[in-house]
Structure formats: structure tokens, C-alpha cells
C-alpha positions in Angstrom: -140.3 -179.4 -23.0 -142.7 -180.3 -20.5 -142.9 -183.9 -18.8 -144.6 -186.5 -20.8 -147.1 -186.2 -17.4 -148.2 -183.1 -18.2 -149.1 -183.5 -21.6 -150.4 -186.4 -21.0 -153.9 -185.2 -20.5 -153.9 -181.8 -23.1 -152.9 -183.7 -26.1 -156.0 -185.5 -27.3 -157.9 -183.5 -29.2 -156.4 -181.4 -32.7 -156.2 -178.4 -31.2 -154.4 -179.2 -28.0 -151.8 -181.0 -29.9 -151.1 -177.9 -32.7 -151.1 -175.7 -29.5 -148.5 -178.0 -27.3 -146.3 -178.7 -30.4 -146.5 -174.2 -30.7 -146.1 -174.3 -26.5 -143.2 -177.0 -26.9 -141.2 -174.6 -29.4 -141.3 -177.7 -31.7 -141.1 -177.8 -35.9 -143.0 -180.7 -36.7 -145.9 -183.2 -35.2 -146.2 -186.5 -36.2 -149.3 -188.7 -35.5 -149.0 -192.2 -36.4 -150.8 -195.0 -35.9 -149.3 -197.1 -33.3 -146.9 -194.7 -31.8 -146.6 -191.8 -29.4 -147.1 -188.5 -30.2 -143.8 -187.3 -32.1 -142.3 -184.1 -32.3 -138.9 -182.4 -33.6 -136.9 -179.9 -32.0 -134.1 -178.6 -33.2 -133.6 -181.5 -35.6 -134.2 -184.3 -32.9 -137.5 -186.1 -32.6 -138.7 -187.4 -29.4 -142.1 -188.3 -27.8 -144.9 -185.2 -27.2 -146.4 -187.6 -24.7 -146.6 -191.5 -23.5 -150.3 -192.1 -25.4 -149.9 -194.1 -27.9 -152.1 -193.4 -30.5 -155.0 -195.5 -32.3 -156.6 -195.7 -35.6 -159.7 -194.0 -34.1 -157.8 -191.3 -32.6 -155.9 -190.1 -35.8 -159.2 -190.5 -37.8 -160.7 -188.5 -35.3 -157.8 -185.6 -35.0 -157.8 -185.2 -38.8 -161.8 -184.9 -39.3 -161.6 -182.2 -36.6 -158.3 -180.6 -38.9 -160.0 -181.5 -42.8 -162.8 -179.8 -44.2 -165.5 -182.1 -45.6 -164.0 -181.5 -49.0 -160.2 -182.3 -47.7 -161.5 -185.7 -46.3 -163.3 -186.6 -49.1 -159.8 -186.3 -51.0 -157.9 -188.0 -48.8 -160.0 -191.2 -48.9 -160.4 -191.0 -52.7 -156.6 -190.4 -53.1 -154.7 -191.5 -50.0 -153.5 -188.2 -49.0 -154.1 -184.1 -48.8 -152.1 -181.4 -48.5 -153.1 -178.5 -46.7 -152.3 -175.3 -44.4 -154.1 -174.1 -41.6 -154.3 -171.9 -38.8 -155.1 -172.0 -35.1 -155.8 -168.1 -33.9 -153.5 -167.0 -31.4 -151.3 -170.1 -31.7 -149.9 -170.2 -35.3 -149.7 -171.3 -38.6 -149.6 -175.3 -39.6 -148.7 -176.7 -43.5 -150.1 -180.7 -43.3 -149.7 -183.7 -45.2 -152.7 -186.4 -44.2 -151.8 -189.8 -45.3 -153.0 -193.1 -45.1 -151.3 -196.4 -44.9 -151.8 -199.7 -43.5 -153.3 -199.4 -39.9 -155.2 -196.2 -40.9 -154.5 -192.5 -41.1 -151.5 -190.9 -40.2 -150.6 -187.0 -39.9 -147.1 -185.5 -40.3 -147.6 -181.3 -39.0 -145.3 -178.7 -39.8 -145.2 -175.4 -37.6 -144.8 -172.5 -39.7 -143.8 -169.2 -38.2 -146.5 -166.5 -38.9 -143.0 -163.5 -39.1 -141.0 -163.3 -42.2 -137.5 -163.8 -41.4 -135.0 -161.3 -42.6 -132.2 -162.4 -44.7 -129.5 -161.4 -42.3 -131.0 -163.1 -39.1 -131.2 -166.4 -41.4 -127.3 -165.8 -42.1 -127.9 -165.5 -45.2 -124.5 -164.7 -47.5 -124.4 -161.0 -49.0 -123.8 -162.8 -52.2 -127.8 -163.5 -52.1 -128.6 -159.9 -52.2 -126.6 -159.5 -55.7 -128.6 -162.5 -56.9 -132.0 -161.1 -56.4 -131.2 -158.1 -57.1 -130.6 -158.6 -61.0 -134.1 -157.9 -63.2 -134.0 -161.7 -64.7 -132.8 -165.2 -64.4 -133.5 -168.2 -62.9 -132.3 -168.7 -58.5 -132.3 -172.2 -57.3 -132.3 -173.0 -53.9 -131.6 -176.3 -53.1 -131.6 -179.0 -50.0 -133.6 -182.3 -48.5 -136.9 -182.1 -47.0 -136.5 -179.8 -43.5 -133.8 -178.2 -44.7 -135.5 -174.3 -44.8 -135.8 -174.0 -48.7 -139.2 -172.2 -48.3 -137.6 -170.0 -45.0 -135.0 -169.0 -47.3 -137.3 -168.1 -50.2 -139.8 -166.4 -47.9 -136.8 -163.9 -46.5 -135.4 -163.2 -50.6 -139.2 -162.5 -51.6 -140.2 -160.2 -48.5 -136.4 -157.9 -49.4 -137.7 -157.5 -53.1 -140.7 -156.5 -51.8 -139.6 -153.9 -49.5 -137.3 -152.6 -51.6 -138.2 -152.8 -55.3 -141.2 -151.7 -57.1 -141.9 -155.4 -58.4 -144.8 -157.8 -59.2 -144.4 -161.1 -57.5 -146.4 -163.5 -57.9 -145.3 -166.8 -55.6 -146.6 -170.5 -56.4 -146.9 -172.4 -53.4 -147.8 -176.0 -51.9 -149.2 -174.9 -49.6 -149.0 -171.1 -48.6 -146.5 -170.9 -45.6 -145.7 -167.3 -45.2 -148.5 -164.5 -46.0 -146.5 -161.9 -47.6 -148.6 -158.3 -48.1 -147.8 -155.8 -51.1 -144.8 -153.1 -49.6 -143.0 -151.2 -52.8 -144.6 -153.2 -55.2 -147.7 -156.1 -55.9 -147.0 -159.5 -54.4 -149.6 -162.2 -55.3 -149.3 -165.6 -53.7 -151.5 -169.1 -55.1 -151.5 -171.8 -53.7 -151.3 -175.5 -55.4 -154.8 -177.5 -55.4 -157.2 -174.6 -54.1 -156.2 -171.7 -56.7 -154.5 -173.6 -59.3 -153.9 -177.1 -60.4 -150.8 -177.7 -60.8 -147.0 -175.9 -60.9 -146.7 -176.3 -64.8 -149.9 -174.9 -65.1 -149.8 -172.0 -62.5 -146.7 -170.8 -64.1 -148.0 -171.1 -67.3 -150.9 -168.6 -66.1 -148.6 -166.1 -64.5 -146.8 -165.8 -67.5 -149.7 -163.5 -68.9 -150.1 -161.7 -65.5 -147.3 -159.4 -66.2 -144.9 -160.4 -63.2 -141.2 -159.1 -62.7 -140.6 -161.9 -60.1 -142.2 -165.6 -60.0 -141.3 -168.3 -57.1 -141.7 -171.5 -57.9 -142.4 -173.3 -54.6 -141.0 -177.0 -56.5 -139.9 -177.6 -59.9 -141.4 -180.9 -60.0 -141.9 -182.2 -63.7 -140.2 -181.4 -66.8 -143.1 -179.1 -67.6 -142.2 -176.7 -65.0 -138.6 -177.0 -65.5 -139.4 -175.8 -69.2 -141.4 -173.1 -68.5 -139.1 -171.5 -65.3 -136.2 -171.6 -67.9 -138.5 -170.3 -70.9 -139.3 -167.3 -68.0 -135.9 -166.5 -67.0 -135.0 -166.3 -71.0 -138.0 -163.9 -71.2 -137.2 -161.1 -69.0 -138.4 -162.3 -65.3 -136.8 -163.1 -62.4 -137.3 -166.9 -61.2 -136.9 -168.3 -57.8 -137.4 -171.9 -57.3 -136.9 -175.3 -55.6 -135.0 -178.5 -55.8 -134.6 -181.6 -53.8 -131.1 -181.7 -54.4 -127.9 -182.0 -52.1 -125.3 -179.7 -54.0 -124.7 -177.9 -56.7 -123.5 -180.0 -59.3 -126.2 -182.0 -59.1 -128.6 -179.6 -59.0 -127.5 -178.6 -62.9 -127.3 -182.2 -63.6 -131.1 -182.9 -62.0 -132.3 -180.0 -64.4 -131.0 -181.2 -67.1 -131.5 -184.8 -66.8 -135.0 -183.8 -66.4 -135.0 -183.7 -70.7 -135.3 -185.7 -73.3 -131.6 -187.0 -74.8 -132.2 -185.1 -78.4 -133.0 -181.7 -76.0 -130.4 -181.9 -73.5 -127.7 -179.8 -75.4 -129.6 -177.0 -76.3 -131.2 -177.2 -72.6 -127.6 -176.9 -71.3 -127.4 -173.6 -73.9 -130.4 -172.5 -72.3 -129.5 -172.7 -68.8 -125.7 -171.8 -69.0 -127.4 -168.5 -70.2 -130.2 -167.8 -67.8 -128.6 -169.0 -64.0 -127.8 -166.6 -62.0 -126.9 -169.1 -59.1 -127.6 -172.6 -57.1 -128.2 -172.1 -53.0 -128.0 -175.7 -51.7 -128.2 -175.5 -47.7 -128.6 -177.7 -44.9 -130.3 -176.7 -41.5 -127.0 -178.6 -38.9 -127.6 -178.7 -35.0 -126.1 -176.6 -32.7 -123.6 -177.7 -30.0 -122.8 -173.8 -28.5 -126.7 -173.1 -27.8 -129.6 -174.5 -28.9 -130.9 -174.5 -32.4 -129.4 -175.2 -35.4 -127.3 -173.3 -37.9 -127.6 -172.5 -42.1 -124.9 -174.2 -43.9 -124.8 -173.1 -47.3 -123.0 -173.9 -50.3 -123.3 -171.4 -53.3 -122.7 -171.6 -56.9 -122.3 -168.2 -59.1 -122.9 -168.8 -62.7 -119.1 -167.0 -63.9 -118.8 -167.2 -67.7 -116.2 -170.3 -66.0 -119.3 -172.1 -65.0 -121.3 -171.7 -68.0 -118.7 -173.0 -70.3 -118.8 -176.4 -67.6 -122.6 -176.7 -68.3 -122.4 -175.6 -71.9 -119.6 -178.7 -72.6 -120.6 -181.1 -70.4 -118.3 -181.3 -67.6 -120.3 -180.7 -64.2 -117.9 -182.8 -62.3 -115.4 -179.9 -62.5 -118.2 -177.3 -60.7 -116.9 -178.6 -57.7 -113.4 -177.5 -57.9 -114.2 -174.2 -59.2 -116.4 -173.4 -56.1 -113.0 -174.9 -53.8 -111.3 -172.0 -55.5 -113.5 -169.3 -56.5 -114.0 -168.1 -52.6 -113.8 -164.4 -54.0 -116.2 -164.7 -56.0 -119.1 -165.4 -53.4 -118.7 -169.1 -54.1 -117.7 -171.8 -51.4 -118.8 -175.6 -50.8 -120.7 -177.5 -48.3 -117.6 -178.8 -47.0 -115.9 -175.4 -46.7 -119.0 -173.9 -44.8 -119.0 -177.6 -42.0 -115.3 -177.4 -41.4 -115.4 -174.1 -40.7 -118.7 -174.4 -38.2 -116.7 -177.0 -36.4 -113.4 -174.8 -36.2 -115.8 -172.3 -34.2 -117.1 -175.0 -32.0 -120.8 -174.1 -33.5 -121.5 -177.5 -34.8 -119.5 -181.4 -34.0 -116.4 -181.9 -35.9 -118.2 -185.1 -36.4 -120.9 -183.2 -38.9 -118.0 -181.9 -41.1 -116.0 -185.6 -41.3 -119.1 -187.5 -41.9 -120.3 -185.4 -44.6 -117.0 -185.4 -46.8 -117.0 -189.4 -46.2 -120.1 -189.5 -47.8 -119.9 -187.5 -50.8 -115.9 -188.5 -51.3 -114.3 -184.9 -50.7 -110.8 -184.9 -49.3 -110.3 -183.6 -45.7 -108.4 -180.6 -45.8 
């Protein structure tokens, strides 16, 4: 990166900083009142520059970013989402936010290429899941964990190879996606429809083969995703969930008691598969690595979420490897057996979630 002396004097104004953070080969941007410029790379913050940044200065960076209509909401509501573009630098998805000093800005690089499946290492197990004509995908991880990289790369191979109608629900827009074989239509959340629950609702009667879901956030869009899958379309969507036990249990948790058994019905039926992946840091280069776990929905696995015994998913991935399945823990030890991530990564994470070191 270059010296904090350098950027010193080019980081003031919002364009300056969304080009150095581009320049810098950075993910994210974070202005906060109080504190330096901060950026991530490869999965590290660290200071953009030694200016430490005032209530005036954010205010002023994000009325230079927002549209009058944008800053209007974020005063009225306390935060705005929104994506934006800088020609000839990139592509930005922000969250404006207030809190106690004043505004506060947390910036998200996107890339403006589509990634292919294979250069995100993606399994070839993925390609059997989007390649069926219905059911429901889930891909799964914590914030910054490239849920919507993934997503971009499945959508972008249906496209170019199927003659399909996709229509993508996003919050915001992060990839622009243009029709290949088929139609792909992409809305964004806020600007061209309300809400999730109601954009799917919506695309329901716009004769899609293929809907992404860019967050299942409510019950209401849980319902309706399953209700799609059920009904002849393929259905790509998103959880904030670490594996893939939980993931089934977060779905279904997401109903009422009296509906959670025929729910379980439901969804033993229409899952194809659960893609829960972390984004680890490289120690052989720089970067960082996919780790993926991945859950196939075998008639073995439907008969767990049919009779209520999720805890046992987790032993059928440990010995299902033939099947396309494997586990988080599987997918660290064997990065730190290459030397691609620290051994440390791999022991950490089975402390934590209580699987035994093999």
C-alpha cells in the first residue's frame, strides 16, 4: 500500500478516497468519526492514512456520495443503503449510518468482472446443483465472507449456458449481469421494489426459471422462496449462517411452532443443497482462500430434517465425502496440510464449534 505520507494529502475528498481504496487493491473503506481512514485487505484492516477524521468531514464525504433523496433518508431513518459508481475506477455498495458523534460510512469495493466458478474454487458439485430445473440453493456465511461473489459466478454459468429467465433480487446491485442464452433481469431493494417478500412475490408472475434471493430475511420471504422451489423454479438465496446444520435449523425456526413440521416436509422436499463458506487468509501468497462446506440433500438427509434430528447432518457430511459432501473442518485441516492457510485457522475453528481433531 502506499505510505500513510502519501495519501495523506489525496484522501479528502469522496472521490479520492473510493479511488485510493481501488489504487490500494483494498475491499472495504471505513469512515468513522474519530478515527483514521480504515481499509481491509486481504481480511486485515489497517489505516488508509494518519487524518483522523471529523464530524464535518464524513458529513461532507457522504453529501458529495448521497443524492438529495439518499440524505434525506438517512437523516429521517439513520441509515441508507446504496451502490455507486466512480467511472474508470469501479463499482462501490455503501451503508451510511449515523451514530453518536455523527455520520459514519462503511464502503465496499465491488469488482465490475463476473468471476467464473472455477477461478473462485468453486466445487464441481455446484455445477450439478444449478444445473437441476427447480429447488431451493442456499449459500451461506458471516458478513465478508463472498456469499454474493459466489452467487454472482452460479448466476453468470446459467446464463451462458442455459436458455433461462433470471430474475436476481438484490440489496443493492453488485454485479451487472447482461442477458447471454437466456433473459436475466436484476432489481434492486429500495429503488425498484420494496422489500425481499414483496419483490419475490412480484417475480412469481414474471414467468422466471431462476430467482436469486440476495437475503432471506423475514419469515415472509422464507415462505415464499420455499412456496417457489415447490412450484417449479430454481431458487438461489442467502443466509447469515455459519454451517449447515444450522442453516436448516435457522429456516425452520424462522416458523411458527404449529407450522414447523409440515415446513420441515416442505423443505426436506425442495433442497437441493446448503453452501456455507468462509473467505480464510493466505500464508503461501497473498489473498485469501474459499473454504467451503457443502451439504447435498440425499434422501439420508431429508429423512434428518423430516424427523427432527439436525444434530446428525454433521456426521453424515464427515462421511458422505463421495457424495460431494465435506465439512468446514475437513476443507481447514486440509488448507493447513498444504501450507495454504495457519494450522492455527483449522485448531481454532474446531475449538469453537466442539469438533474433534482428527
Amino acid at each position: 500500500m502506499s505510505t500513510p505520507e502519501a495519501e495523506e494529502a489525496s484522501v479528502h475528498s469522496a472521490s479520492e478516497l473510493l479511488t485510493a481504496v481501488v489504487t490500494n487493491e483494498c475491499s472495504d473503506l471505513h469512515l468513522n468519526v474519530g478515527t483514521k481512514p480504515i481499509v481491509r485487505r486481504d481480511g486485515r484492516l489497517t489505516s488508509l492514512s494518519e487524518h483522523i477524521l471529523r464530524a464535518a468531514d464524513t458529513q461532507r464525504i457522504a453529501q458529495e456520495i448521497l443524492t438529495e433523496r439518499q440524505w434525506k433518508e438517512l437523516l429521517e431513518k439513520g441509515e441508507v443503503d446504496l451502490s455507486i459508481s466512480l467511472s474508470g475506477v469501479g463499482r462501490y455498495r455503501i451503508n451510511a449510518f449515523r451514530q453518536k458523534n455523527g455520520i459514519n460510512l462503511a464502503i465496499r469495493v465491488l469488482s465490475s468482472r463476473i468471476p467464473q466458478m472455477d477461478s473462485l474454487g468453486l466445487p464441481p458439485i455446484v455445477h450439478d446443483f444449478i444445473g437441476k430445473h427447480q429447488g431451493l440453493i442456499l449459500v451461506t456465511g458471516p458478513t465478508g465472507s463472498g456469499k454474493s461473489t459466489t452467487l454472482a459466478a452460479m448466476v453468470d454459468w446459467i446464463n451462458q449456458t442455459q436458455s433461462k429467465h433470471i430474475i436476481t433480487l438484490e440489496d443493492p446491485i453488485e454485479y451487472i449481469h447482461s442477458s447471454k442464452c437466456g433473459l436475466i433481469v436484476q432489481r434492486e431493494i429500495g429503488r425498484d421494489t420494496d422489500s425481499f417478500s414483496s419483490g419475490l412475490r412480484a417475480a412469481l408472475r414474471q414467468d422466471p426459471d431462476v430467482i436469486l434471493v440476495g437475503e432471506m430475511r423475514d419469515l415472509e420471504t422464507i415462505r415464499t422462496a420455499i412456496t417457489a422451489a415447490e412450484t417449479g423454479h430454481l431458487v438461489l438465496a442467502t443466509l447469515h449462517t455459519p454451517d449447515a446444520p444450522q442453516t436448516v435449523d435457522r429456516v425452520i425456526d424462522a416458523f411458527p411452532t404449529e407450522q414447523q413440521r409440515q415446513i420441515r416436509i416442505q423443505l426436506a422436499s425442495v433442497l437441493i443443497g446448503v453452501l456455507s463458506q468462509r473467505l480464510i487468509p493466505r500464508i503461501d501468497r497473498n489473498g485469501r482462500v474459499l473454504a467451503m462446506e457443502i451439504m447435498v440433500n440425499t434422501p439420508a438427509i431429508g429423512n434428518l430434517i423430516r424427523q427432527e434430528k439436525i444434530y446428525q447432518i454433521k456426521s453424515v457430511l464427515q462421511t458422505s465425502r463421495n457424495l460431494g459432501m465435506q465439512t468446514m473442518s475437513s476443507v481447514l485441516k486440509q488448507l493447513a496440510h498444504e501450507g495454504i492457510i495457519h494450522a492455527d485457522t483449522w485448531k481454532q475453528y474446531e475449538l469453537s464449534t466442539g469438533e474433534a481433531m482428527s
